[in-house]
SEBA-837056 format. One record per atom (N, C-alpha, C, O): residue number from 1; chain; atom name; z, x, y negated. Coordinates in nm, 4 decimals. Example, Ala and Ser with C-alpha at 12.3 -4.5 7.8 and 13.67 -1.06 7.14 Angstrom:
# SEBA-837056
(1; A; N; (0.7800; 1.3190; 0.5690))
(1; A; CA; (0.7800; 1.2300; 0.4500))
(1; A; C; (0.7800; 1.3200; 0.3300))
(1; A; O; (0.8465; 1.4236; 0.3319))
(2; A; N; (0.7080; 1.2850; 0.2250))
(2; A; CA; (0.7140; 1.3670; 0.1060))
(2; A; C; (0.7870; 1.2900; -0.0030))
(2; A; O; (0.8039; 1.3409; -0.1138))
//
This chain:
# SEBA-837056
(1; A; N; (2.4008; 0.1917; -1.6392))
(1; A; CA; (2.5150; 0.2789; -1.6275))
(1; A; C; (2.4724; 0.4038; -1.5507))
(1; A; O; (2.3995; 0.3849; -1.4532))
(2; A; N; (2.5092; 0.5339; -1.5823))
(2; A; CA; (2.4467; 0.6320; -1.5339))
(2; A; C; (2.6123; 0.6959; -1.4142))
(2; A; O; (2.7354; 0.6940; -1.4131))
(3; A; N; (2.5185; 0.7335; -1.3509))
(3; A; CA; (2.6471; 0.7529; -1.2428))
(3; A; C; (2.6659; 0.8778; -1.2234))
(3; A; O; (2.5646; 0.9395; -1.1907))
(4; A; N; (2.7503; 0.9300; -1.2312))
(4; A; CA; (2.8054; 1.1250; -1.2772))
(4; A; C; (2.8688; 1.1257; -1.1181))
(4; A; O; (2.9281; 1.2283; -1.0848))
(5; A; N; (2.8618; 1.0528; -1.0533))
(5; A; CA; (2.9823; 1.0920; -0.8869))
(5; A; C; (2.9469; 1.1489; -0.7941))
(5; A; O; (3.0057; 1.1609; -0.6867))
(6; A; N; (2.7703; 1.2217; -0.8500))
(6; A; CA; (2.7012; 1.2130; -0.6739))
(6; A; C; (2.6288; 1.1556; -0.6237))
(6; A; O; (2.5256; 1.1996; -0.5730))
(7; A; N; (2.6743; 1.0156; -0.6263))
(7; A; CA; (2.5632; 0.9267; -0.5524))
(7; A; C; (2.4840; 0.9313; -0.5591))
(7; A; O; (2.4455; 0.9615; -0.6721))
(8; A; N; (2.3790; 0.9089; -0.4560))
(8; A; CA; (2.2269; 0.8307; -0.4517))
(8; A; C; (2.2319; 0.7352; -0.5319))
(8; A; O; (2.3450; 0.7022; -0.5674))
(9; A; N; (2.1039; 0.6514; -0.5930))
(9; A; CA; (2.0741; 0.5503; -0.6368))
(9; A; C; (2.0195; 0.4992; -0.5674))
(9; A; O; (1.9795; 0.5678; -0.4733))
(10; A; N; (1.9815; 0.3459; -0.5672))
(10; A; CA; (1.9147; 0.2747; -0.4987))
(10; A; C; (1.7642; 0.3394; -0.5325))
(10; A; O; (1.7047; 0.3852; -0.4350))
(11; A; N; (1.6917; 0.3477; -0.6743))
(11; A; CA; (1.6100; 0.4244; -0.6961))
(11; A; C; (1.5408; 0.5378; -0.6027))
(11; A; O; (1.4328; 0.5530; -0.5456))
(12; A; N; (1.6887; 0.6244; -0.6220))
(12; A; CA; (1.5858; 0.7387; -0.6070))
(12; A; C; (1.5738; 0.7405; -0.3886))
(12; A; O; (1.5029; 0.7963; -0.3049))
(13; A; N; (1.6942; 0.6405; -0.3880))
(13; A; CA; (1.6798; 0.6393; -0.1940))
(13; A; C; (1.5421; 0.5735; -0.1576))
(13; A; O; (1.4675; 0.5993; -0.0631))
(14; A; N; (1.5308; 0.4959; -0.2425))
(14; A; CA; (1.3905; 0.4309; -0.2698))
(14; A; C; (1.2584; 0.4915; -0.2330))
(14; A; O; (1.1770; 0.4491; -0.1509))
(15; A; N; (1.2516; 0.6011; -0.3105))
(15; A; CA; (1.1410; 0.7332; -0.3477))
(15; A; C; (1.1880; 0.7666; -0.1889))
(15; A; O; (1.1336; 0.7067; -0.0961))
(16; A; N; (1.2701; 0.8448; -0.1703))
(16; A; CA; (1.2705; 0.9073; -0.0613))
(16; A; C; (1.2170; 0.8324; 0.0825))
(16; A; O; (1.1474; 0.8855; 0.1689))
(17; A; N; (1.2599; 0.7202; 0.0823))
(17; A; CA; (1.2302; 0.6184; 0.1954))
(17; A; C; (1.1075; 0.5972; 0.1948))
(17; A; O; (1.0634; 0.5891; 0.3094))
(18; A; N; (1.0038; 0.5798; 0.0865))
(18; A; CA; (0.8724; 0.5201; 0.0707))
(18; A; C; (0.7880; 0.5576; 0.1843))
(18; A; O; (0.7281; 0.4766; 0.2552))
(19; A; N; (0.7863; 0.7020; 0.1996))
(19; A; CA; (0.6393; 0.6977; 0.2897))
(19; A; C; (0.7197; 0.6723; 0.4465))
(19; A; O; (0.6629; 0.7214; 0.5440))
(20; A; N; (0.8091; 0.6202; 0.4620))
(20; A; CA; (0.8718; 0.6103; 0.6201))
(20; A; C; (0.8311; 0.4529; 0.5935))
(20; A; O; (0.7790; 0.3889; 0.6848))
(21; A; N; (0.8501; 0.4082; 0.4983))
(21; A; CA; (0.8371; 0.2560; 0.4907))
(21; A; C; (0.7167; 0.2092; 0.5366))
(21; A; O; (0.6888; 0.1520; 0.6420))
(22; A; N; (0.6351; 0.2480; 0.4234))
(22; A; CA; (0.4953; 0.2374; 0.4183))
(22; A; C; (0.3807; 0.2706; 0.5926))
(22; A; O; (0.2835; 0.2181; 0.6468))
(23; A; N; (0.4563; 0.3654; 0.6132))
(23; A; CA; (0.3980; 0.4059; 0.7300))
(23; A; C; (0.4311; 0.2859; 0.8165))
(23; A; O; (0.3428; 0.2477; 0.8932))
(24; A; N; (0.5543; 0.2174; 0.8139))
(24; A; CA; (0.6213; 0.1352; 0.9201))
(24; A; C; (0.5506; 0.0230; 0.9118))
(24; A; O; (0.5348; -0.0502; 1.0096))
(25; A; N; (0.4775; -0.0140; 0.7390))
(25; A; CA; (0.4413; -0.1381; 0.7488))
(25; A; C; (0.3359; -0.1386; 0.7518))
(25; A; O; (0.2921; -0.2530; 0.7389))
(26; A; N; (0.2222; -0.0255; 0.7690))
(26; A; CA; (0.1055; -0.0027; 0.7908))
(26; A; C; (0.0880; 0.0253; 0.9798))
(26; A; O; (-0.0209; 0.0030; 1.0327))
(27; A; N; (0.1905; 0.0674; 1.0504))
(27; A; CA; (0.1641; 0.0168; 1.1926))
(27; A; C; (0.1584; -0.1097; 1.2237))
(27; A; O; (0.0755; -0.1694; 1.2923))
(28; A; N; (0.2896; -0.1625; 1.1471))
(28; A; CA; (0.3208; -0.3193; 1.1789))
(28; A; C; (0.1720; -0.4104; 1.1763))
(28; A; O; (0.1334; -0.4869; 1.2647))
(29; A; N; (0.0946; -0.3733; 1.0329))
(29; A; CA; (-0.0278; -0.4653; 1.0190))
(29; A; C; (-0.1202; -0.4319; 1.1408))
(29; A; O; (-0.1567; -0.5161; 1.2228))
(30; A; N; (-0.1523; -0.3055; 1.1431))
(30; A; CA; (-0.2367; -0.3367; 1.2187))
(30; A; C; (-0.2030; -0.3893; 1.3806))
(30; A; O; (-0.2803; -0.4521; 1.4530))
(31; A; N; (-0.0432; -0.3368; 1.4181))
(31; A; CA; (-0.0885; -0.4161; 1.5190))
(31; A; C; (-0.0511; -0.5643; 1.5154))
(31; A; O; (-0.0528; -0.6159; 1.6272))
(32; A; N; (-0.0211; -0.6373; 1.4247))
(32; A; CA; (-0.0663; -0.7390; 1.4056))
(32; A; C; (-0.1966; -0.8278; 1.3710))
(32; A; O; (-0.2057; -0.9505; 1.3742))
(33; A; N; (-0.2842; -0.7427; 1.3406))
(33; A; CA; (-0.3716; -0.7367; 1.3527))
(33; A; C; (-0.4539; -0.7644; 1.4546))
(33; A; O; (-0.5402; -0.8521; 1.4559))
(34; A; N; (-0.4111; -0.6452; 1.5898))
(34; A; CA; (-0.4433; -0.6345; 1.7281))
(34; A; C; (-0.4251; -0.7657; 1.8099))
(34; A; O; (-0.4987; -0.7993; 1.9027))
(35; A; N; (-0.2924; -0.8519; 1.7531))
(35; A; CA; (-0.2309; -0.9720; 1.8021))
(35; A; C; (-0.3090; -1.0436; 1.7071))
(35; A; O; (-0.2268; -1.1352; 1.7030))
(36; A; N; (-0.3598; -1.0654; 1.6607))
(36; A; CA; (-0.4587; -1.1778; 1.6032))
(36; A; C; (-0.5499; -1.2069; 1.6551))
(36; A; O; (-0.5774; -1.3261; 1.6685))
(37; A; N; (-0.6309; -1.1069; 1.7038))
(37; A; CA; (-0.7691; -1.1283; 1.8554))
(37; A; C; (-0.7589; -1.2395; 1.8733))
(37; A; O; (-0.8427; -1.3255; 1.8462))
(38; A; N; (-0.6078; -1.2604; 1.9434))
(38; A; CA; (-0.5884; -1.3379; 2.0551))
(38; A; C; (-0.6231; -1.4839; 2.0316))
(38; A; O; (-0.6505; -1.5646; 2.1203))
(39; A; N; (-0.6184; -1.5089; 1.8948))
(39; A; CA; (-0.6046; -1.6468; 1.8288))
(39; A; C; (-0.7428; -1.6429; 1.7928))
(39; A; O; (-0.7967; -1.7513; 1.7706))
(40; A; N; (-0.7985; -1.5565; 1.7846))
(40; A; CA; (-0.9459; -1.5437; 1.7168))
(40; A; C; (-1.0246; -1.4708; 1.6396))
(40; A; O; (-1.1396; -1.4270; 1.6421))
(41; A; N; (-0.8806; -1.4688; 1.5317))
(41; A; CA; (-0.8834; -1.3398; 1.4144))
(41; A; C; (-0.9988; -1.2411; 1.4084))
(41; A; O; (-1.0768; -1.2265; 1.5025))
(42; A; N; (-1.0051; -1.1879; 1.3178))
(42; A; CA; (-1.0699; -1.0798; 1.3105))
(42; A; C; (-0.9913; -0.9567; 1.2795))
(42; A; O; (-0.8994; -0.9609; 1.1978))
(43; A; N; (-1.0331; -0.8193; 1.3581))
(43; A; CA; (-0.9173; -0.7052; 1.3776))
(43; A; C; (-0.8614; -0.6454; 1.2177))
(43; A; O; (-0.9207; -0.6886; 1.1189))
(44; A; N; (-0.7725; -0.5683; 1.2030))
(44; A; CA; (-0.7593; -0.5405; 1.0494))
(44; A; C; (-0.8576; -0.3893; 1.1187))
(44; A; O; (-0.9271; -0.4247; 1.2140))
(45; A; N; (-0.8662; -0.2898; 1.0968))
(45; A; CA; (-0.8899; -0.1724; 1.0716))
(45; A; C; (-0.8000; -0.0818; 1.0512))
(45; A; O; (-0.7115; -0.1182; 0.9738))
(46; A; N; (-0.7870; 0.0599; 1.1068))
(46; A; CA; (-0.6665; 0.0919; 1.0667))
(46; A; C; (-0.6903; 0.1586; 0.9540))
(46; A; O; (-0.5849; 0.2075; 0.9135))
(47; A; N; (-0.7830; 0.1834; 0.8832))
(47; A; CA; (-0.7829; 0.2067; 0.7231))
(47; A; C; (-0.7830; 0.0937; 0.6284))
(47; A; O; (-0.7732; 0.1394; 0.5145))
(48; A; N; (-0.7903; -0.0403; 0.6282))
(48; A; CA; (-0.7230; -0.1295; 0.5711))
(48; A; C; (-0.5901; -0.1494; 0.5608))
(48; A; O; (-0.5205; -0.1729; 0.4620))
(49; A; N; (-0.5581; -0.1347; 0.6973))
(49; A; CA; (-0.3996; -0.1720; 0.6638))
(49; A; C; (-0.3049; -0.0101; 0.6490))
(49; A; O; (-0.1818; -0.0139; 0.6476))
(50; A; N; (-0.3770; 0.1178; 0.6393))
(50; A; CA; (-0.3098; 0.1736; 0.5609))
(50; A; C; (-0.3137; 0.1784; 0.4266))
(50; A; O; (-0.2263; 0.2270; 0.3548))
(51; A; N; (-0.4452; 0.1128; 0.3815))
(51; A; CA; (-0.4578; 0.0657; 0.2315))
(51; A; C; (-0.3546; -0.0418; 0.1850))
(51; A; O; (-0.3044; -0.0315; 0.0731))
(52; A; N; (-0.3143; -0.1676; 0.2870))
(52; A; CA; (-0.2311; -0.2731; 0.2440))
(52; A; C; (-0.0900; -0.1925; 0.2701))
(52; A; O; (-0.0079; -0.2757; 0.2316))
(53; A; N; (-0.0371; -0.1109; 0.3012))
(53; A; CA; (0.0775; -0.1133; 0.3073))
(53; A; C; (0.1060; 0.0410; 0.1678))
(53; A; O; (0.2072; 0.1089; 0.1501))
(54; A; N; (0.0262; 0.0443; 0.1251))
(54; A; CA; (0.0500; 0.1064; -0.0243))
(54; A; C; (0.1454; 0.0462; -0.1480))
(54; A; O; (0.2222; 0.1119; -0.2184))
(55; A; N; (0.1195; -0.0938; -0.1543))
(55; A; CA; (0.1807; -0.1858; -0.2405))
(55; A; C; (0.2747; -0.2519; -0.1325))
(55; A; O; (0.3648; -0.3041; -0.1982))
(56; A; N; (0.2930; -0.2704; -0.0239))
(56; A; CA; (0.3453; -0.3307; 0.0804))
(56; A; C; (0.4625; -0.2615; 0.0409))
(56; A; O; (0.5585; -0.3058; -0.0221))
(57; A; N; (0.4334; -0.0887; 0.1082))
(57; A; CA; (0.5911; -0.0184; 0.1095))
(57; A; C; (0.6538; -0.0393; 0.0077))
(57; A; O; (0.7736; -0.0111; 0.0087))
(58; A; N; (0.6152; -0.0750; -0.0693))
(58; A; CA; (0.6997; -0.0762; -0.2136))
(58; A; C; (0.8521; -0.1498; -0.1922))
(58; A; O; (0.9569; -0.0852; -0.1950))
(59; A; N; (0.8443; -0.3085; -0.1686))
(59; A; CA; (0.9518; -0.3863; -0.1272))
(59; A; C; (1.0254; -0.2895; -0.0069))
(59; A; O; (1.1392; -0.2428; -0.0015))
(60; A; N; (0.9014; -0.2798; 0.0935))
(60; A; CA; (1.0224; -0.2364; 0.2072))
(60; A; C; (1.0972; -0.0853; 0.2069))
(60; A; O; (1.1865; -0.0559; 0.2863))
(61; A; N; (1.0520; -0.0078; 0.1178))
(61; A; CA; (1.1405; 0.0827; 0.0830))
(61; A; C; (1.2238; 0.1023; -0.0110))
(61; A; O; (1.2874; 0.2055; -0.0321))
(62; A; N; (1.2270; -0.0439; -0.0986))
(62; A; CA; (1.3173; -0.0830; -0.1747))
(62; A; C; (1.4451; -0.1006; -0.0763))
(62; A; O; (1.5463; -0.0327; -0.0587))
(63; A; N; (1.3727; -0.2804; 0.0079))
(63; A; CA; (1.5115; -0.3162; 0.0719))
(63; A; C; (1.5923; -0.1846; 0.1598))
(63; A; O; (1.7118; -0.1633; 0.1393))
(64; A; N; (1.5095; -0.0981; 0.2618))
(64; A; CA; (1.5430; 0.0093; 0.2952))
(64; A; C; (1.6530; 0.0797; 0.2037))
(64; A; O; (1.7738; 0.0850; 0.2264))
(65; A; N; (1.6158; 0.1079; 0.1455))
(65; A; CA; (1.7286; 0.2273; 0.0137))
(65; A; C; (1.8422; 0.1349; -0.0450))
(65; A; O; (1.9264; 0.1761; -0.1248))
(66; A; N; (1.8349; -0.0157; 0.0105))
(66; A; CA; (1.9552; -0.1205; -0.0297))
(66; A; C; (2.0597; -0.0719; 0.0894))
(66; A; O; (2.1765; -0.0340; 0.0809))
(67; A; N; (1.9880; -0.0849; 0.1832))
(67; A; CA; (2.0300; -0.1321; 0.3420))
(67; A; C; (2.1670; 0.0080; 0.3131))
(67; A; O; (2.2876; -0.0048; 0.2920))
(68; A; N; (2.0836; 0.1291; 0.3240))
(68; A; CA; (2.1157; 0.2509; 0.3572))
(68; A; C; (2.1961; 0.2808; 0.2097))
(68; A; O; (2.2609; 0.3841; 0.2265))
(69; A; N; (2.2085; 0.2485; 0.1238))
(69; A; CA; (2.2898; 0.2365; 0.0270))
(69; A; C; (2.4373; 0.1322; 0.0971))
(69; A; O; (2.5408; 0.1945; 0.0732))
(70; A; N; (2.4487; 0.0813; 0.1256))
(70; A; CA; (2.5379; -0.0245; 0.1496))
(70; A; C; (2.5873; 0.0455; 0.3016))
(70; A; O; (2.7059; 0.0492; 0.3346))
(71; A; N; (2.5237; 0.0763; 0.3502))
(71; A; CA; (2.5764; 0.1517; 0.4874))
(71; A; C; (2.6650; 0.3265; 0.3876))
(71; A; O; (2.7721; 0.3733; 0.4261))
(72; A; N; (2.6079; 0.3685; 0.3021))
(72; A; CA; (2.6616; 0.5224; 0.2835))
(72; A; C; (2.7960; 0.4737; 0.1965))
(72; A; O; (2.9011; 0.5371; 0.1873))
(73; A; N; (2.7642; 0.3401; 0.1329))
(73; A; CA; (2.9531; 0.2755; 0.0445))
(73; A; C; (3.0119; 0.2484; 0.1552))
(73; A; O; (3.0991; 0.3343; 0.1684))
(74; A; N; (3.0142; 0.1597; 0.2645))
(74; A; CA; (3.0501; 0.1442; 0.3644))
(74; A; C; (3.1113; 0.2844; 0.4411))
(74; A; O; (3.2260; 0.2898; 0.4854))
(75; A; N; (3.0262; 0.3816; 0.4475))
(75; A; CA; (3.1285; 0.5093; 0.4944))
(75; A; C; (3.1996; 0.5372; 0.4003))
(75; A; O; (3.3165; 0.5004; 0.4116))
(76; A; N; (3.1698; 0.5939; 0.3026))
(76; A; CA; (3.2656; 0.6141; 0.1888))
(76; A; C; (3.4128; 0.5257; 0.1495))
(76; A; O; (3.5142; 0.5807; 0.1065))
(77; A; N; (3.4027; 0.4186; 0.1678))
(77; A; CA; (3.4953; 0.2988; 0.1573))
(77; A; C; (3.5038; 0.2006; 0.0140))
(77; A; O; (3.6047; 0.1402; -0.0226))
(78; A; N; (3.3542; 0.2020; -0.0645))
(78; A; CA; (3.3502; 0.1842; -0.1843))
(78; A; C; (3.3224; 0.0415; -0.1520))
(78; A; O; (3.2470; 0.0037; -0.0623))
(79; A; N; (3.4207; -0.0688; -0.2702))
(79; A; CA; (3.3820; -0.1978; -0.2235))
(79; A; C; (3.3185; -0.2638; -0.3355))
(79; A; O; (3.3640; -0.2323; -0.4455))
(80; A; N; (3.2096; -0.3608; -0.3334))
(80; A; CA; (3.1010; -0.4106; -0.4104))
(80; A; C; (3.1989; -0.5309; -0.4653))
(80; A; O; (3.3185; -0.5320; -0.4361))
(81; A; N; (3.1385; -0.6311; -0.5467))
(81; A; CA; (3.2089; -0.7565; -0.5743))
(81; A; C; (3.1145; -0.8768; -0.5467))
(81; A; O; (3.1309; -0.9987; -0.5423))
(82; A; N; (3.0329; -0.8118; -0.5336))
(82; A; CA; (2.8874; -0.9530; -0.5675))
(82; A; C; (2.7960; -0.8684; -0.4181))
(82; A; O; (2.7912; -0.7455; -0.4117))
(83; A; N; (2.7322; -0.9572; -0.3119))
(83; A; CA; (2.6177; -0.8917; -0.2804))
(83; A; C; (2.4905; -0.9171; -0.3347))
(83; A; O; (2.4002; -0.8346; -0.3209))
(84; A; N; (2.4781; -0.9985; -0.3812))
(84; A; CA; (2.3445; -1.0036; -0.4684))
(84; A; C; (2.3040; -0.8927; -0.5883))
(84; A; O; (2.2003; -0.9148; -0.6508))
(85; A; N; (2.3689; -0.7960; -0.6153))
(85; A; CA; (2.3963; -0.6869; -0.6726))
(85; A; C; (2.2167; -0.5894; -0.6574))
(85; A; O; (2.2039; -0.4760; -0.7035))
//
């Protein structure tokens, strides 16, 4: 269904969110990473895990552009029927 009202799409909030995502989940690794030492681990690198969070951001700037979709109906006062939507 193509939407003529204005809105964002989950899509395109998507696109926009990506490199905030990506960035978020490329700190996250490595310093999880950093917290792995501790156990034994071996460190990630921080050019690995800006390599892993290439395909990473993908989901999380999906769910992101859900989140923030559902927060901008929520101001608006638009009500869903299903959340699994």
């Amino acid at each position: 269904m193509t939407r003529t009202d204005g809105r964002w799409s989950v899509a395109k909030l998507a696109l926009l969110l990506y490199p905030f995502a990506a960035a978020a989940v490329a700190i996250n690794l490595f310093m999880l990473g950093l917290m792995g030492q501790a156990i034994g681990l071996p460190t990630l690198s921080p050019m690995l895990a800006i390599w892993l969070c290439l395909p990473l951001g993908l989901p999380a700037g999906w769910l992101a552009a859900r989140w923030v979709r559902g927060l901008m109906d929520e101001a608006d006062g638009v009500k869903h029927g299903s959340q699994g939507e």
